[in-house]
VMD Tcl script that draws the C-alpha trace (Angstrom):
set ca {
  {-88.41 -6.58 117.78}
  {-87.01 -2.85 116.58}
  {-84.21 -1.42 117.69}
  {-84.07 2.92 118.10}
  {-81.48 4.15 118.79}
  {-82.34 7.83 120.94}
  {-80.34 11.28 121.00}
  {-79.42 13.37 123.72}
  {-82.42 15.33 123.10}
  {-85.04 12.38 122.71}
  {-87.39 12.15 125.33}
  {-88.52 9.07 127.78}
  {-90.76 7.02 125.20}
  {-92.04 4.60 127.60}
  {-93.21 3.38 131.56}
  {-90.50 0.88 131.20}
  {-87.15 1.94 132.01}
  {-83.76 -0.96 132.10}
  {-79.90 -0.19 133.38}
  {-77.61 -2.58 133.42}
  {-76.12 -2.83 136.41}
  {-71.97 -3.63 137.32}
  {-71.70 -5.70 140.65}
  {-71.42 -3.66 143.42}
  {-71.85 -0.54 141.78}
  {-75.76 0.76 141.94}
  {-76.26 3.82 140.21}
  {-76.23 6.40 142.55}
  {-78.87 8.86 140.63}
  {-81.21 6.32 141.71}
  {-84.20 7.16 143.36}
  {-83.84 6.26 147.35}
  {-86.58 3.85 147.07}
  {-85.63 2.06 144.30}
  {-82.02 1.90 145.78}
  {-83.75 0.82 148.93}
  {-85.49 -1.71 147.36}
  {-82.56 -3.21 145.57}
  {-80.86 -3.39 148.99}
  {-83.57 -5.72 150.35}
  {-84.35 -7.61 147.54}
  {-80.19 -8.26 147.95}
  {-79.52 -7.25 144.45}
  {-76.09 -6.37 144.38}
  {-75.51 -6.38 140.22}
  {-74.08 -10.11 140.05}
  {-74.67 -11.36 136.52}
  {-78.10 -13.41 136.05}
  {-79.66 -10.87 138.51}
  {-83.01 -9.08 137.90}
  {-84.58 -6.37 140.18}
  {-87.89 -4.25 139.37}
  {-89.49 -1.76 141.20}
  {-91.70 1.52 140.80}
  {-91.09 5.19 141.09}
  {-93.45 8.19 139.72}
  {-91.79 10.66 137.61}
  {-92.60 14.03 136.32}
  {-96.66 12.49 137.70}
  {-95.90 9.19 135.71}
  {-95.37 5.94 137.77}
  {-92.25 4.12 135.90}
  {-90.75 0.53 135.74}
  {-87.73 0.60 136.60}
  {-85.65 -2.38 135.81}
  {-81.94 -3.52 137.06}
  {-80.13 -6.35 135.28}
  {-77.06 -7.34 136.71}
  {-73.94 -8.06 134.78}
  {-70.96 -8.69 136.72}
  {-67.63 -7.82 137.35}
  {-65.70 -5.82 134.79}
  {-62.96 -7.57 133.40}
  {-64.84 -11.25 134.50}
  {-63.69 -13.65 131.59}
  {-67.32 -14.60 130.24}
  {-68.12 -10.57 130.38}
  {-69.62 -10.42 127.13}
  {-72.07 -13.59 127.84}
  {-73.21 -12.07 130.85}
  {-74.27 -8.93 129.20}
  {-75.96 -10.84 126.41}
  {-78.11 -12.61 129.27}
  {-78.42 -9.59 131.15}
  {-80.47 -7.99 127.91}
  {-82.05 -11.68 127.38}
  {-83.52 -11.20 131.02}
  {-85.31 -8.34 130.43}
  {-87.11 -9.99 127.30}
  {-88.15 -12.94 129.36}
  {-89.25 -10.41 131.87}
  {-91.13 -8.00 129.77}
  {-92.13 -9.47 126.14}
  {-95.57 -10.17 127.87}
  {-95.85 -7.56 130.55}
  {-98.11 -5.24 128.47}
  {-95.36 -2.88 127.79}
  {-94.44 -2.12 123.95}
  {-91.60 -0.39 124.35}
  {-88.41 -0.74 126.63}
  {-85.90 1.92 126.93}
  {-82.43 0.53 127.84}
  {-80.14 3.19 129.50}
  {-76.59 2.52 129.12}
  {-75.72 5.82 131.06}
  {-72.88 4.91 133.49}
  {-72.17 1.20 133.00}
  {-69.02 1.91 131.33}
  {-69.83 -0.46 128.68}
  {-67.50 -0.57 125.13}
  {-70.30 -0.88 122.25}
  {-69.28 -4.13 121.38}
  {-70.90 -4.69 124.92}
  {-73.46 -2.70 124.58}
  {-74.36 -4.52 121.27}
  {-74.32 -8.02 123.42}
  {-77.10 -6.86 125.68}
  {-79.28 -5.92 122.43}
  {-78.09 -8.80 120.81}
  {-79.79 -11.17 123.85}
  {-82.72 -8.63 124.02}
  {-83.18 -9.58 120.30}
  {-83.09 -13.02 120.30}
  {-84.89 -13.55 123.81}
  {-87.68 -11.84 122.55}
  {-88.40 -13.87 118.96}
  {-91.42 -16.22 119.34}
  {-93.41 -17.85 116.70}
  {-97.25 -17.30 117.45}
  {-98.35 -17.69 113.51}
  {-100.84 -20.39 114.92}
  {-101.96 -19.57 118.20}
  {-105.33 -18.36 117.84}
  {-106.92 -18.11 121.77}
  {-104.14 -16.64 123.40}
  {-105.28 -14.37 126.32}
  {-103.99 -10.91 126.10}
  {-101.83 -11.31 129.10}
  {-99.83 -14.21 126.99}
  {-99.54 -12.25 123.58}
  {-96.11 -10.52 123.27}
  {-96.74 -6.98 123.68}
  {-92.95 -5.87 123.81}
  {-92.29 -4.63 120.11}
  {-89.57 -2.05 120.10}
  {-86.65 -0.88 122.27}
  {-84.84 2.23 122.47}
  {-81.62 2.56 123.02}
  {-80.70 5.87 125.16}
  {-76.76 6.53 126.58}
  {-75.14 4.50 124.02}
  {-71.84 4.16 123.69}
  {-69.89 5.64 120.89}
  {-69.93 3.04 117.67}
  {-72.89 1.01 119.05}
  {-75.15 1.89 116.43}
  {-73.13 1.01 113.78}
  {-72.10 -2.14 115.27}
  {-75.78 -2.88 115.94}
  {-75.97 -3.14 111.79}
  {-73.78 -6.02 111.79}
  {-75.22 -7.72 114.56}
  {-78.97 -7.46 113.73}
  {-78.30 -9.04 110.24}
  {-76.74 -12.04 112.68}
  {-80.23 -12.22 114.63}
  {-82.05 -11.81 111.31}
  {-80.36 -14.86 110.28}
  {-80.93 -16.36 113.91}
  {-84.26 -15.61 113.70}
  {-84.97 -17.05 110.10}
  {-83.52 -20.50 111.04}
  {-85.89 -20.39 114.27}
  {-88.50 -19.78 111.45}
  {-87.90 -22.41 109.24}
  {-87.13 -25.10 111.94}
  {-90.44 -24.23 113.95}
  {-92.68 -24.65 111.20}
  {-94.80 -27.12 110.59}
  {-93.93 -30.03 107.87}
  {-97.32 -29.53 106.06}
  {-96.02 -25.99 105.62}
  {-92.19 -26.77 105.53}
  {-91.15 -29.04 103.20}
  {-88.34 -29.12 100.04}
  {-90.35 -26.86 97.71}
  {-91.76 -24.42 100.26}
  {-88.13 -23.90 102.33}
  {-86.86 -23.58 98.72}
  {-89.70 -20.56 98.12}
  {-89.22 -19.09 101.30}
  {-85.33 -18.42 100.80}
  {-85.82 -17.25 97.77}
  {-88.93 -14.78 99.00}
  {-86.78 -13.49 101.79}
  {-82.89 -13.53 99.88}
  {-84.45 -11.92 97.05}
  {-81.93 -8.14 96.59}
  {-79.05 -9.03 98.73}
  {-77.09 -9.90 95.92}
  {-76.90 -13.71 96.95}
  {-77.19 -15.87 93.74}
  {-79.75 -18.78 94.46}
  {-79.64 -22.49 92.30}
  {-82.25 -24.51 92.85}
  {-81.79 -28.54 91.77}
  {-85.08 -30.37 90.83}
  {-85.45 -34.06 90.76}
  {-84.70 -34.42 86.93}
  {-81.49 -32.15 87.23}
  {-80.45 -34.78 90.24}
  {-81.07 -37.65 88.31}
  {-78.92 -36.92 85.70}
  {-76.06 -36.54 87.89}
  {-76.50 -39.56 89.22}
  {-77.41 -38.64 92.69}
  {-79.15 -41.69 93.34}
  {-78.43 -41.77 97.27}
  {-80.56 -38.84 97.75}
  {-82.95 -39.52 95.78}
  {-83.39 -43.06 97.29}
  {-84.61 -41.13 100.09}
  {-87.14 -38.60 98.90}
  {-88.83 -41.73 96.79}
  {-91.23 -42.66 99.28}
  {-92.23 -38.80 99.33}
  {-95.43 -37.06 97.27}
  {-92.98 -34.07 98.09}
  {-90.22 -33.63 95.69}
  {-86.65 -33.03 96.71}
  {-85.03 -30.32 96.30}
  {-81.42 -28.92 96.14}
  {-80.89 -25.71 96.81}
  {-77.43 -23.85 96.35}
  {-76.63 -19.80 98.22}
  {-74.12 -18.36 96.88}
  {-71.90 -15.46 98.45}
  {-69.23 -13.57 97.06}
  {-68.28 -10.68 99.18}
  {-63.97 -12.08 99.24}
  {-61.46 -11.60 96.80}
  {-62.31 -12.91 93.15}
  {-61.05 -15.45 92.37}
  {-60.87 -17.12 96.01}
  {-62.25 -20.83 96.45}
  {-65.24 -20.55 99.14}
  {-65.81 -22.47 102.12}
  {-68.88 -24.52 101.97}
  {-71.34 -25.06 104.20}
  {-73.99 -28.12 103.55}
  {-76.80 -28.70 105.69}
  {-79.17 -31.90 105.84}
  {-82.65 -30.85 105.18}
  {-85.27 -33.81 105.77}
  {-88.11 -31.52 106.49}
  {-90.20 -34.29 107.96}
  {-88.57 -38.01 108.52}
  {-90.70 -40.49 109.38}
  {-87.86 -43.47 109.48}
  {-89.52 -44.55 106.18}
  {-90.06 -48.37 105.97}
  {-87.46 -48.14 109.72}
  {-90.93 -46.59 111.30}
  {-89.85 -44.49 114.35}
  {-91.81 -45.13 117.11}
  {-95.02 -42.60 117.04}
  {-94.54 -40.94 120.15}
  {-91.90 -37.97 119.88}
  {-92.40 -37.87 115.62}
  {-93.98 -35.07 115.63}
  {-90.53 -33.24 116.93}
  {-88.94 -34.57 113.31}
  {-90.30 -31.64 111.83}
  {-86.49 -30.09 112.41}
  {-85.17 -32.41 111.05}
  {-84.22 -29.82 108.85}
  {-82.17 -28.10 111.07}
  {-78.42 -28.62 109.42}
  {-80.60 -26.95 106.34}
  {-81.95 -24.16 108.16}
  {-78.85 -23.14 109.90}
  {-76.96 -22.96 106.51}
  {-79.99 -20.64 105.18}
  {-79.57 -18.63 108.19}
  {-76.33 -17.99 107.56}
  {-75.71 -17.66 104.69}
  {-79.08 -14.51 104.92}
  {-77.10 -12.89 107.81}
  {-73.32 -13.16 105.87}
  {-75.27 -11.25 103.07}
  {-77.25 -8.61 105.36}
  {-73.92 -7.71 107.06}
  {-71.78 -7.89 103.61}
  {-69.57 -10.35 104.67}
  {-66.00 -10.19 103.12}
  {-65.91 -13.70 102.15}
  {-66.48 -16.60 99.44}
  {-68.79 -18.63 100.79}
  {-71.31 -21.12 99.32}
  {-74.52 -22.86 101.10}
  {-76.06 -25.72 99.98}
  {-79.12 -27.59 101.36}
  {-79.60 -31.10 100.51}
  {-84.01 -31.47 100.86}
  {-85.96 -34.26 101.16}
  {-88.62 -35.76 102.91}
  {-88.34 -39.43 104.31}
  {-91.82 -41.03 104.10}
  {-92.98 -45.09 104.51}
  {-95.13 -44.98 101.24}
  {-94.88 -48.34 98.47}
  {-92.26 -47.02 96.59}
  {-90.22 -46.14 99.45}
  {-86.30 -47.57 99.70}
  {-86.19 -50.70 101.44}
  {-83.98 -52.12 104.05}
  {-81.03 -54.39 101.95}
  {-81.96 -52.04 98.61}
  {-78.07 -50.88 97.16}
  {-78.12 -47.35 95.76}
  {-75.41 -45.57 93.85}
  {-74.51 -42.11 94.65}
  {-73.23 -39.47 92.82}
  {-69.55 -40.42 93.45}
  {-69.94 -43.18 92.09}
  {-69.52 -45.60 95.23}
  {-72.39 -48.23 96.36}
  {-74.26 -48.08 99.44}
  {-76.40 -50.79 101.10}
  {-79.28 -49.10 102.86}
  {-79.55 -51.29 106.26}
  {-81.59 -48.80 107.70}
  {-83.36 -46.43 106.31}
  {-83.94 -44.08 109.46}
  {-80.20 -43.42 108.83}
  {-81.09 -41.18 105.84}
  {-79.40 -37.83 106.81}
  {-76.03 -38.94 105.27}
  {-77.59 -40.37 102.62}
  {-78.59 -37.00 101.99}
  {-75.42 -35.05 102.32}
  {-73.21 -37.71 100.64}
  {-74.48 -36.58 97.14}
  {-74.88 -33.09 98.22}
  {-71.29 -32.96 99.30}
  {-69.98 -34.56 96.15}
  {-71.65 -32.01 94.09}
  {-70.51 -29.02 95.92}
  {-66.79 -30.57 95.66}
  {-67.47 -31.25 91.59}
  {-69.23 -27.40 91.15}
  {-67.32 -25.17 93.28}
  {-63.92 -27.40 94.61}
  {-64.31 -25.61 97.93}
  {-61.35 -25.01 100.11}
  {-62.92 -26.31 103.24}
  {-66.03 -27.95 104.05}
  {-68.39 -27.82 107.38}
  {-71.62 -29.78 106.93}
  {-74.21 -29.80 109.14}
  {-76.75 -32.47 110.29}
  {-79.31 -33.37 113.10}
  {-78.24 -36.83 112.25}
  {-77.86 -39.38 115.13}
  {-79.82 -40.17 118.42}
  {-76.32 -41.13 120.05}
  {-74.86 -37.73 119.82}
  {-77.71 -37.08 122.16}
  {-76.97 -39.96 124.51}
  {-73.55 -38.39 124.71}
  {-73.75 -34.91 125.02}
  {-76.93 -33.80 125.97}
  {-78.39 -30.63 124.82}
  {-74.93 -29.16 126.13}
  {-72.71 -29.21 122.76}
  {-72.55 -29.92 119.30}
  {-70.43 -33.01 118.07}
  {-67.78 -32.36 115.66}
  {-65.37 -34.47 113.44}
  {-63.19 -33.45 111.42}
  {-60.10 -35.07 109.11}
  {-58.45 -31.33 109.59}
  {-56.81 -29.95 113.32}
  {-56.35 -26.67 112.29}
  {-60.22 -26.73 110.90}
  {-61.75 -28.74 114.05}
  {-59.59 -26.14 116.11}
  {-61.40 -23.03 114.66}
  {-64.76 -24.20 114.87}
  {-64.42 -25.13 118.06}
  {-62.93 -21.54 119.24}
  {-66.02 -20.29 117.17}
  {-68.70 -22.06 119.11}
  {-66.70 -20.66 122.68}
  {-66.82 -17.04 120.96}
  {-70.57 -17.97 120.24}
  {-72.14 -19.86 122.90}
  {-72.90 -22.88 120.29}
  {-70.23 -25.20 121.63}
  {-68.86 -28.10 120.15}
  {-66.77 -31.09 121.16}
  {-64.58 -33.11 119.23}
  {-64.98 -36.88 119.15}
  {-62.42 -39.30 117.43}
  {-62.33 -40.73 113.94}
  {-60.25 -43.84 112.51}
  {-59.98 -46.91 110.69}
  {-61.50 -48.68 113.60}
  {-64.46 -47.27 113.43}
  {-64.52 -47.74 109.42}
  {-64.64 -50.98 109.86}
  {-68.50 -51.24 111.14}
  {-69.61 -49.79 108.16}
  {-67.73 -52.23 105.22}
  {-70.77 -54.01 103.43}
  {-70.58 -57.43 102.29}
  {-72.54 -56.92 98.80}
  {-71.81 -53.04 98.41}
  {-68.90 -50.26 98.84}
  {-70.59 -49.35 102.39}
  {-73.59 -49.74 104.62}
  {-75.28 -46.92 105.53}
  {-75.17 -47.73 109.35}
  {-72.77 -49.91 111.50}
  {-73.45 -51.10 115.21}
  {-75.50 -49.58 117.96}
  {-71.82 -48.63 119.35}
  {-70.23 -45.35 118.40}
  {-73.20 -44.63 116.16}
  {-72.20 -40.99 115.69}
  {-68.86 -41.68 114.93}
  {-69.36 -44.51 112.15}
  {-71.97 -42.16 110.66}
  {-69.17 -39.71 110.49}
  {-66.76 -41.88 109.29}
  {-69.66 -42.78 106.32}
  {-69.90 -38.98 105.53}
  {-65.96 -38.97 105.25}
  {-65.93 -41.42 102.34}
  {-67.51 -39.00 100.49}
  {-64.21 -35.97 100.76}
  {-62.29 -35.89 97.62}
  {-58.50 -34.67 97.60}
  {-58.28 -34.43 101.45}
  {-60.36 -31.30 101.10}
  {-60.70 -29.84 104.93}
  {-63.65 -31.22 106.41}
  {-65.77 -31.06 109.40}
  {-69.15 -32.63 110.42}
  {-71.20 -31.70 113.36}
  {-74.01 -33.43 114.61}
  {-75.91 -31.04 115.98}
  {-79.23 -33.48 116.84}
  {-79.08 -32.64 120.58}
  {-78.73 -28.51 120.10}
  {-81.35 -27.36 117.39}
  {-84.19 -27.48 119.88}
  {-85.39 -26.87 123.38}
  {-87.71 -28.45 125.70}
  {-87.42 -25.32 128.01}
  {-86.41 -21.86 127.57}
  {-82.51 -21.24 127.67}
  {-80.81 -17.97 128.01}
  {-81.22 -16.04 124.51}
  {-84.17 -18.61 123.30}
  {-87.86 -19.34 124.59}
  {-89.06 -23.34 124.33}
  {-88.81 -24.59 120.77}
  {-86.17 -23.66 118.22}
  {-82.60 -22.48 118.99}
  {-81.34 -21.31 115.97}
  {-78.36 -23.12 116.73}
  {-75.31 -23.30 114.08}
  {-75.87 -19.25 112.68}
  {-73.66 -17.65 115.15}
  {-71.11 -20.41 115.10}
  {-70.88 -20.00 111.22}
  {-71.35 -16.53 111.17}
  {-67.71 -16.79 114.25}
  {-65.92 -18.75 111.89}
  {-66.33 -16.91 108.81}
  {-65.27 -13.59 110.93}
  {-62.18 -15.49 112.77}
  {-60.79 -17.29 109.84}
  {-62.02 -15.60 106.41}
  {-62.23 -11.65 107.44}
  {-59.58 -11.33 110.21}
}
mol new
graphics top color blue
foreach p $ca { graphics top sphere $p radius 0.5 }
foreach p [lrange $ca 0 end-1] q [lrange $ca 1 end] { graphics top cylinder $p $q radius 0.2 }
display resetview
């Protein structure tokens, strides 16, 4: 969806017309009908509130649209104008329209709020129809472009910044929704580097001989059931001071997992096709930190793999070695995620000696079981680290909460034959998996995990995304990096 911005001198490009609308505060160069109409329909501007109606102008009947947002001064301002503009693509993406103009005149909006409501316009109106071949024309997205009249001063230029963030939104949606006959390690790796190519981040790619030789035999236990190769693929940013050690960011990419010889159940596999998401919401970051020319050192790597049931597939009681040198008895082998990320974390420590470390994983059922779809879990061996990410996903709308760590918990995962076991007891499952990933941080290096299993995808629309892929993890990256790296 394109975003045009209009003069003063531009003229009405479309039937559709949107204000956003301050609670009790109608615009009074309404038409009487359309003021009328509000009245009865009790529209009164309260955020979440969505009134149309019809007037003709200059001989033209027009849609008029009102989308409330609130109170000025209300303390989740900013969200409400970002679902205000998310309303109107719900409303509209499929109303035959192709263009929306969105009149700012007399809200009193700043531009960063301004840039909210085309920020939820934006990511409201992504959908992935690359397969849908008999839609009716009343269900194809006709909504294409929208155009921007009354802005406030600076809301162009912040629009620059904030459009790189949906682009990077937007390409983790893409990568996440696609199928695993089209996604997997060598075709996300081929897509990043299609779409990263001139943006002046550096791209690594690891194959499975290059892995081998460092020893990354966790990983690779994974991927050996696969006819798909795995894949390591390293983003590099440099946009902060030379010299500065980044922050990484590592993200678990099993692009399809099938449990391996630990069969999941069949119904519900096909949704392991995001699997991936940890991976794709490090791409998607890292794509949007470039776009915007983020003044920061930051480095994304995605550990790839696919976790298949085939002959030579790992089996349960196998012992591999990973990179850091430490044993690890494979009890289950549907607990493969931090298998993955184990040896992708050690290299990023060895290569780069980051100064923090956020890693991100769809990686247990029981996050699920204790969150919901609500929030994000997060561990972390570092306050002051936890603390920021979780003001980040407030600032964002991807929300975290943090869950405990400790010796306690260590204890379920001690193997009997090797250093570890890959899983512990059906209690605490997210936690023990965290405190696996743990054993893996070298010279207390800050560190945080988040599971984000229960938040990468949606079995109904929410308020900036349609059914399907959330794109969860970009703007909570994207917060951090501008609250603790640019400020």
């Amino acid at each position: 969806m394109q975003i045009q911005f209009l003069d003063a001198t531009s003229s009405q490009p479309s039937r559709l017309l949107a204000r956003l609308v301050n609670q009790d505060a109608i615009p009074a160069d309404l038409e009487p009908v359309l003021t009328e109409g509000a009245r009865l329909s009790r529209f009164s501007g309260k955020a979440a509130q969505l009134f149309e109606g019809f007037v003709e102008r200059d001989g033209a009947i027009m849609r008029v649209a009102l989308a409330g947002i609130g109170k000025p001064g209300a303390d989740d301002r900013i969200g409400a104008i970002e679902r205000a503009g998310a309303s109107l693509a719900a409303k509209y993406l499929t109303s035959g329209e192709t263009v929306l103009t969105l009149d700012f005149t007399g809200a009193g909006l700043s531009a960063a709020e301004a840039v909210a409501a085309l920020l939820g316009l934006r990511l409201r109106g992504w959908r992935h129809d690359a397969y849908r071949t008999r839609l009716t024309d009343e269900k194809k997205p006709s909504l294409a472009e929208i155009a921007v009249a009354g802005a406030p001063e600076g809301t162009a230029a912040l629009w620059e910044i904030e459009g790189a963030l949906a682009r990077g939104v937007e390409f983790t949606r893409e990568l996440v929704t696609e199928p695993a006959n089209t996604i997997y390690p060598e075709t996300f790796v081929a897509r990043c580097l299609a779409l990263m190519e001139g943006t002046g981040l550096k791209l690594r790619v690891l194959d499975e001989t290059e892995m081998a030789a460092l020893g990354m035999g966790s990983l690779l236990g994974v991927a050996q059931g696969s006819a798909r190769p795995a894949r390591l693929l390293v983003m590099e940013w440099n946009g902060g001071a030379a010299g500065q050690k980044p922050v990484a960011f590592v993200g678990k990419g099993v692009t399809f997992d099938t449990g391996g010889i630990c069969l999941k159940p069949a119904a519900g596999m096909e949704d392991m096709k995001w699997d991936m998401g940890g991976a794709g919401a490090v791409a998607g970051t890292m794509l949007a930190l470039a776009l915007r020319g983020a003044k920061a050192n930051v480095v994304g790597v995605c550990g790839l793999v696919e976790n298949m049931p085939d002959g030579k597939a790992q089996r349960p009681g196998d012992v591999v070695t990973s990179m850091s040198g430490q044993t690890i008895e494979v009890i289950n082998t549907d607990a493969e995620g931090r298998l993955v990320l184990c040896d992708a974390l050690t290299w990023v420590q060895r290569e780069y000696a980051p100064a923090r470390i956020v890693d991100l994983a769809t990686l247990t059922g029981a996050i699920i079981a204790a969150l919901a779809h609500e929030y994000a879990g997060i561990f972390s061996n570092n306050d002051d680290l936890a603390a920021a990410l979780v003001a980040a996903g407030e600032a964002s709308g991807d929300r975290l909460w943090r869950f405990p760590m400790g010796p306690a918990y260590d204890k379920q995962i001690d193997s009997a034959i090797a250093d570890m076991k890959n899983v512990g007891s059906r209690f605490g499952g997210s936690i023990t998996a965290a405190q696996f990933i743990k054993r893996f941080i070298e010279n207390d290096t800050p560190w945080a995990h988040l599971d984000i299993a229960g938040t990468v995808w949606a079995d109904k629309p929410g308020a900036t995304w349609d059914k399907g892929a959330t794109g969860f993890g970009v703007r909570l990256l994207d917060r951090f990096v501008r609250d603790t790296l640019e400020s």
